[in-house]
C-alpha positions in Angstrom: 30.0 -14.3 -3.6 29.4 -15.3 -7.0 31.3 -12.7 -9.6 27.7 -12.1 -11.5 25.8 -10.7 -8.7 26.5 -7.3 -9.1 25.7 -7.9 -13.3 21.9 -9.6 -11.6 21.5 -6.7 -9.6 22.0 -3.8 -12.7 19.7 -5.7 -14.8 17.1 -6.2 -12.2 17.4 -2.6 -11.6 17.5 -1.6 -15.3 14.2 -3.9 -15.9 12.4 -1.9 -12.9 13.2 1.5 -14.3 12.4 0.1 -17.7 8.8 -0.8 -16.6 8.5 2.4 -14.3 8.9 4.5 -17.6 6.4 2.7 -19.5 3.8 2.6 -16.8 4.3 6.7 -16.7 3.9 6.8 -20.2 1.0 5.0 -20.3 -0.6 6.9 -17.1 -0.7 3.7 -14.7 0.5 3.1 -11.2 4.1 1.9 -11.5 3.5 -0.9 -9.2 1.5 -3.8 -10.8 4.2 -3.2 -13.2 7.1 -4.1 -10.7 5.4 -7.1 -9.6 4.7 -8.1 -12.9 8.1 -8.1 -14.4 9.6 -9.7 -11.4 6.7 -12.7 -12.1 7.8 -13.2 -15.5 11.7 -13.4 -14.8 11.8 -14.5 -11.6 11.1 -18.7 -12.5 13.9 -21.0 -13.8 11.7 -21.8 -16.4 10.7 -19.4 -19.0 7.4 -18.4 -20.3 5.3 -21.0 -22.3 5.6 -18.5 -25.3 9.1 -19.0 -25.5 9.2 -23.0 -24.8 6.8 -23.6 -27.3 9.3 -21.5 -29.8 12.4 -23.1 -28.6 10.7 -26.5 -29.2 10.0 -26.1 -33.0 13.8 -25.4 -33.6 16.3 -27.8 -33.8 19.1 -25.4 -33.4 20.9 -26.7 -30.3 23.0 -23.7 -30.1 20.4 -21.5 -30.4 18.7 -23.2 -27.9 22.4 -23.0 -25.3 22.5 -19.5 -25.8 19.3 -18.8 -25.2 19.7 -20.8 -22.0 22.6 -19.2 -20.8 21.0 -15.1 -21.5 17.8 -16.8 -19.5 20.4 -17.3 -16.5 20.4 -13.7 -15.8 17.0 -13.0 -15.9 16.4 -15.7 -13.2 18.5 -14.0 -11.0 19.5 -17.5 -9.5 22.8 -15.5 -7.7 21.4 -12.5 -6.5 17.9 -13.2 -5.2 18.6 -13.4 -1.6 20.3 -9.9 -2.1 16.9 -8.6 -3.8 15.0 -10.0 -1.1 16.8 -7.9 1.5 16.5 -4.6 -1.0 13.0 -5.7 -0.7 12.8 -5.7 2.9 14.7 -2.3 3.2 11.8 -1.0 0.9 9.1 -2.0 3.0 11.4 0.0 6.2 11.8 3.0 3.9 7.8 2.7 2.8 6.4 2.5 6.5 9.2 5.2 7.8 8.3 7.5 5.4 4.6 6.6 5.9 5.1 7.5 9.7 6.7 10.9 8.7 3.7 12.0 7.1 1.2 10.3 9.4 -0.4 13.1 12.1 -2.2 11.0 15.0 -3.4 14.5 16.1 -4.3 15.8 12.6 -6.7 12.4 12.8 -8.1 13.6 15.8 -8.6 16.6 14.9 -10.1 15.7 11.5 -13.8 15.2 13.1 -16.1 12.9 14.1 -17.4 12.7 10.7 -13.7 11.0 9.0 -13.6 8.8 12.2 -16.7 7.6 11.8 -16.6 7.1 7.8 -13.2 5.2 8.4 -14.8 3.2 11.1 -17.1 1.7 8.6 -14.5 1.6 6.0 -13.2 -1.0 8.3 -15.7 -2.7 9.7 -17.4 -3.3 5.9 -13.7 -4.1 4.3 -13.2 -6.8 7.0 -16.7 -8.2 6.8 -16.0 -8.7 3.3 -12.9 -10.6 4.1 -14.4 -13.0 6.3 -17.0 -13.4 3.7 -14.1 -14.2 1.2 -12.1 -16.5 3.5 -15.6 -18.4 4.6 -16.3 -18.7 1.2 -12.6 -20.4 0.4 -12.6 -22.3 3.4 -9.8 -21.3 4.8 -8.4 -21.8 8.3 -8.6 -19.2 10.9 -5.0 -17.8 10.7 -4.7 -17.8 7.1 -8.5 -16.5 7.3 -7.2 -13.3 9.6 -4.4 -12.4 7.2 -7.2 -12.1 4.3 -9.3 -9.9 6.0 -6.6 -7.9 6.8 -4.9 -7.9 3.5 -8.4 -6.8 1.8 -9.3 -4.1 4.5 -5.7 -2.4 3.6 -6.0 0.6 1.0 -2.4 1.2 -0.8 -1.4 5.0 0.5 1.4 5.0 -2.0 -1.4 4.3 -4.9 -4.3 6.6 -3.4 -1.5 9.8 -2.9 -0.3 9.3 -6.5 -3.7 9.0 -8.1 -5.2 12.3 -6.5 -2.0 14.2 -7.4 -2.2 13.2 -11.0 -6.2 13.8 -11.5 -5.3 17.2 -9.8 -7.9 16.7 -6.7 -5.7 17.4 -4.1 -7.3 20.8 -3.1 -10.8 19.2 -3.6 -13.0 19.0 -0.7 -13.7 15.0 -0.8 -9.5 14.6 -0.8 -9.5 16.0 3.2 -11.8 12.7 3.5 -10.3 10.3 1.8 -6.8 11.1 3.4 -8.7 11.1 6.9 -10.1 7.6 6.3 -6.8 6.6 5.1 -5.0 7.3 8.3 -7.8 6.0 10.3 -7.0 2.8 8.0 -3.4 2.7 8.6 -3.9 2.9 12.1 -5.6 -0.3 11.8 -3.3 -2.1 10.2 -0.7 -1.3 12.0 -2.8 -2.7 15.3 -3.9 -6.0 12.9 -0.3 -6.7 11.6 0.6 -6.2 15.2 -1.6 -9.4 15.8 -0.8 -11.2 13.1 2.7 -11.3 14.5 1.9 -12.6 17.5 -0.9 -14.9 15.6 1.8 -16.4 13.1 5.6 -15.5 13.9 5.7 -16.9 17.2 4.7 -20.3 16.6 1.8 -20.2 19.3 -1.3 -22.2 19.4 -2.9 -21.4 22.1 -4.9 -18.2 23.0 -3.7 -17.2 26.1 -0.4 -17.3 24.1 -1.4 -15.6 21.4 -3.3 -12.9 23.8 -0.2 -12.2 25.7 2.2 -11.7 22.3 -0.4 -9.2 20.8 -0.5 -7.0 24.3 3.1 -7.4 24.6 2.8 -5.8 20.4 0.3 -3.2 21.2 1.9 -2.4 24.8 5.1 -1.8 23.0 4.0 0.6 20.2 2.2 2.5 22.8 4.8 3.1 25.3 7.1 4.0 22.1 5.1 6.7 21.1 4.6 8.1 24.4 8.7 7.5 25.6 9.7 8.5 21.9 8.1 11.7 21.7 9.8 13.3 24.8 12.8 11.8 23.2 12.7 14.2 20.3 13.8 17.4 21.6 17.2 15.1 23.1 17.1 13.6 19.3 16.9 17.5 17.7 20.0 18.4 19.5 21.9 16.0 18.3 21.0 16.3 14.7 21.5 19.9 15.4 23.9 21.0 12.7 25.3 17.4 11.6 26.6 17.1 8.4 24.3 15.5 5.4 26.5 12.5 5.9 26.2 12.2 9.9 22.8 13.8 9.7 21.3 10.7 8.0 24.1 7.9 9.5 22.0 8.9 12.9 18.5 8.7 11.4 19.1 5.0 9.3 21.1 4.1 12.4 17.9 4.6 14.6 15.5 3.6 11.9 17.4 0.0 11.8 18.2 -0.6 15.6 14.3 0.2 16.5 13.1 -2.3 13.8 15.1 -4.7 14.4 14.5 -4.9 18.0 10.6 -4.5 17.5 11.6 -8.0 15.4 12.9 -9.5 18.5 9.5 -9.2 20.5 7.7 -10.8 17.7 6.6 -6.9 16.3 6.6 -6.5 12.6 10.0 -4.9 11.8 7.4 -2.8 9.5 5.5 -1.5 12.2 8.8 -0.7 14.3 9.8 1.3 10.8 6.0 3.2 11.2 6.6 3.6 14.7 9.8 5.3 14.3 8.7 7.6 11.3 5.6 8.7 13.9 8.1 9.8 16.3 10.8 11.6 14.2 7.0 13.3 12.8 7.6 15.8 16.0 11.3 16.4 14.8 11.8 20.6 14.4 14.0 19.0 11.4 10.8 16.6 9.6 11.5 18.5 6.0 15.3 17.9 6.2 14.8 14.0 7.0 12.0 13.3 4.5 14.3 14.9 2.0 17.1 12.4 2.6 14.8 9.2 3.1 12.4 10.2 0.2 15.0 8.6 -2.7 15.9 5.8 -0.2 11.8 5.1 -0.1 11.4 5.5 -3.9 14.8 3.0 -4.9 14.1 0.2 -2.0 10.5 0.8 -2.6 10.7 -0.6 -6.1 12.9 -3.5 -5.4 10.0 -4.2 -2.6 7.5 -4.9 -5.0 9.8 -6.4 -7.7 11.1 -8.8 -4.9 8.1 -10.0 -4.0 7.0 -10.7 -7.8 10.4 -12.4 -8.0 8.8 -14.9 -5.1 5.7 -15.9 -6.9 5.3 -19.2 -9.1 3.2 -17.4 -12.3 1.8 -20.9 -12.5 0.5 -21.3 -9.8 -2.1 -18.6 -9.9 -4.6 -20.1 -11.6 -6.6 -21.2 -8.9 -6.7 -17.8 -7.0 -8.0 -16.0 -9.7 -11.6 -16.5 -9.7 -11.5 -15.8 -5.8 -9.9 -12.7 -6.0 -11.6 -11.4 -9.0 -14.6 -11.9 -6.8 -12.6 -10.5 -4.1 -12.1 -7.3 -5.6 -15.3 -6.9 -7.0 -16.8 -7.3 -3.5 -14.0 -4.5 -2.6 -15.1 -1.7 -4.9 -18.3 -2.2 -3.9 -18.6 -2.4 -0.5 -15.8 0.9 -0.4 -18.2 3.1 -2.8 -20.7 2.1 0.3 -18.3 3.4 2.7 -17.6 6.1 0.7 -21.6 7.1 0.7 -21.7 7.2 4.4 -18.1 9.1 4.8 -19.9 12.0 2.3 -23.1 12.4 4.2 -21.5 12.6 7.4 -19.1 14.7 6.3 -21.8 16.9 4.3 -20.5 16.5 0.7 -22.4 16.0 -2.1 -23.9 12.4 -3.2 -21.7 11.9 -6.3 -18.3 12.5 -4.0 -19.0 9.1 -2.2 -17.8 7.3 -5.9 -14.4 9.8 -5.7 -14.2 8.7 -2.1 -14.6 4.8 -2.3 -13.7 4.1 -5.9 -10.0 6.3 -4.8 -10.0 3.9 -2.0 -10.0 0.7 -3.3 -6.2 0.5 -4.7 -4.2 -2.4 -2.6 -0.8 -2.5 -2.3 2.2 -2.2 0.2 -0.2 -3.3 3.2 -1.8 -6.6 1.8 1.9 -7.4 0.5 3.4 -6.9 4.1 0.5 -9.1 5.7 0.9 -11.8 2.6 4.6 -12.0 3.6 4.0 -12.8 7.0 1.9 -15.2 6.2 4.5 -16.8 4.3 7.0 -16.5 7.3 4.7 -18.5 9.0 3.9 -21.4 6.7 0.6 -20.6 5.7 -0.9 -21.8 2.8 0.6 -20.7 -0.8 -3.0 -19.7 -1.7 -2.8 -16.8 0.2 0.1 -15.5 -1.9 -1.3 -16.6 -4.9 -4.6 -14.9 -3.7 -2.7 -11.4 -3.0 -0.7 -11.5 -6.2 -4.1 -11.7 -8.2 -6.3 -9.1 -5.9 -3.8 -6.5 -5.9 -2.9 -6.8 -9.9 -6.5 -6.2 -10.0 -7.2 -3.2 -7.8 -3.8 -1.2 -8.3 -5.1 -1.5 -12.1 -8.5 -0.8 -11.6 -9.0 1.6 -8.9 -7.0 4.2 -10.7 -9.1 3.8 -13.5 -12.4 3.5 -12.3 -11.2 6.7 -10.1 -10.5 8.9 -13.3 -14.0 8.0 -14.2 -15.5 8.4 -11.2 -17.6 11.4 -12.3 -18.6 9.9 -15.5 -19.6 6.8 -13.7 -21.8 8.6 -11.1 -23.2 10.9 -14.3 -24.3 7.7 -16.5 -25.8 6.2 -13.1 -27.8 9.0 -11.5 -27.3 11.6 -14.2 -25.9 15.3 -14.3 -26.7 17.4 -11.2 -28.2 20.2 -11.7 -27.2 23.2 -10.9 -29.9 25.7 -8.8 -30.4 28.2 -11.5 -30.5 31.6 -10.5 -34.3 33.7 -10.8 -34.5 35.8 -13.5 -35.5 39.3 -13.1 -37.9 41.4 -15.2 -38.3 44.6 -16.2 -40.3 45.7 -13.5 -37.9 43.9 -11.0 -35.2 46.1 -12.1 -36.8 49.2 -12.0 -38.5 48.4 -8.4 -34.5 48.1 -7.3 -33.8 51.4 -9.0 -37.0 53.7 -7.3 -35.8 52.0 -4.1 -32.0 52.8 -4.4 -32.8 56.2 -5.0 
């Protein structure tokens, strides 16, 4: 092990909390920021802007120096390190995800969320295939597109509503319905993707039998898992902190790993271990513990996976997935009209609901990364890199506005205004109270 690694690793860490606080300060999502920084360091060689500076001096020590500071900030020695911080992030992320996640809060939510997700879905996927037909992309690296641009960020969406304050508003119950309806999804679509990509398999009956062998297994967890909890309870049962969460990460670890084994996203073994320990009598206590663990690794996730990306070779994603996210806002205010009629809210909720909606994040970066495992074309990593920039930008933006937006496009509503009464009215009430 190289004697700078640990020196890599503070800096990298230092230049994420660096960009955290200026995203708070200047009211954005933290995460484009992450991705960003990691984008602009992560390459051997540095930023044009600095080249062409370097080039007009003929100070060779200067130049040396400069060199040898640019060393760090490559991160040449530690980089495989980051990349597995990265992929204990995504664990954490999911986990946590599953803690919070209610399958029977979904069902109970109504007919009215299910059916609004449902076309959530079905219009966010549509648009993907549109997309991918449009690039001319093969089918595998076409099924990781529409997944990547059906997947709203939860991490984005749940920040965003508890800075505007509209957490107790009623369109929030909605949007956090469709959101788990989404997730859901995914979880079923990154499934497939697995046993589309990971496995190597070409043909269908292959590819069939990996994706029932995916869905079979995260079935009978949930079903075998959930009588397990009460046997899991008691042995948590007045642990110390420091056995208390040894057990937890120990589980958390073994039951994505081996989800790994049967060509199951490790993620979705994380999400299906955080639905299980959802039923614990001690859910508060864990989410305590795991929250920091989910905030630190969380980071490094998306600073990892800016890290990975060549900034120069975006250039010829980002027409598509400006188009690309374009198409998204639109077609999720759509979705977000349906989900507020059938869920009797008032027209000018539908913008809160779909324009909330549109963030990507965590999701399309998981599905990009598996596309990478498997070989697929670099576009689609290019093409992520671009269309979640845009939308984890955006969408919180547009969101804050949404009411303005709606105002300037259909006008103020007005309010009924109550009958006045006369004179006459008044003493009619009177002679008839008396």
């Amino acid at each position: 092990m190289s004697h700078i690694v640990i020196l890599e690793i503070g800096i990298a860490v230092l230049l994420v909390a660096s960009v955290g606080l200026l995203a708070n300060r200047l009211r954005f999502s933290v995460i484009p920021f992450f991705i960003i920084i990691g984008m602009l360091l992560g390459n051997e060689q540095y930023p044009a802007f600095i080249s062409n500076l370097l080039g007009q001096t003929d100070n060779s020590t200067l130049r040396e120096t400069f060199n040898s500071i640019w060393h760090f900030f490559t991160f040449t020695e530690s980089k495989p390190f980051i990349e597995f911080m990265g992929r204990l992030g995504v664990l954490f992320l999911l986990f946590y995800l599953g803690l919070e996640f209610s399958v029977g809060r979904l069902i109970k939510s109504g007919k009215s969320i299910i059916t609004g997700g449902t076309l959530y879905v079905v219009i966010n996927f549509v648009s993907g295939l549109l997309i991918g037909w449009l690039m001319d992309l093969p089918f595998k690296e076409l099924m990781v597109l529409c997944g990547l641009m059906t997947s709203s960020s939860t991490v984005i969406v749940a920040k965003v509503l508890t800075d505007l304050k509209r957490t107790a508003n009623p369109e929030t119950e909605v949007i956090m319905g469709m959101i788990m309806f989404d997730d859901l999804f995914i979880a079923m679509h990154i499934s497939f993707l697995s046993g589309l990509i990971l496995t190597g398999s070409t043909s269908f009956s292959a590819v069939l039998g990996t994706s029932l062998l995916a869905l079979g297994f995260i079935l009978t967890f949930l079903l075998l898992g959930r009588k397990l909890v009460p046997f899991i309870d008691k042995i948590l049962q007045e642990k110390s902190s420091e056995l208390f969460i040894l057990i937890i990460f120990s589980l958390l670890f073994v039951i994505a790993g081996f989800s790994e084994t049967i060509h199951v996203a490790e993620a979705i073994g994380a999400l299906m271990a955080g639905l299980v320990f959802a039923d614990s009598r001690y859910i508060k206590k864990i989410e305590a513990l795991v929250l920091p663990f989910k905030d630190f690794f969380g980071a490094m996730f998306f600073f990892s996976f800016g890290l990975s990306i060549d900034i120069y070779s975006l250039g010829g994603a980002i027409g598509w997935a400006t188009l690309a996210a374009v198409i998204t806002v639109l077609g999720n205010v759509a979705s977000g009209y349906f989900a507020a009629h059938f869920s009797n809210l008032k027209p000018r909720t539908s913008f809160d609901i779909g324009l909330t909606l549109s963030a990507r994040g965590e999701f399309s970066i998981i599905m990009a990364n598996i596309g990478k495992a498997g070989g697929l074309l670099p576009v689609v990593q290019s093409f992520v890199v671009v269309y979640v920039l845009i939308l984890s930008i955006i969408s919180p933006l547009l969101t804050k506005e949404s009411r303005n937006i709606w105002n300037r496009l259909f006008g103020k509503e007005k309010l009924a205004s109550k009958p006045k009464k006369t004179l006459e009215d008044l003493e009619a009430e009177m002679s008839a109270n008396d």
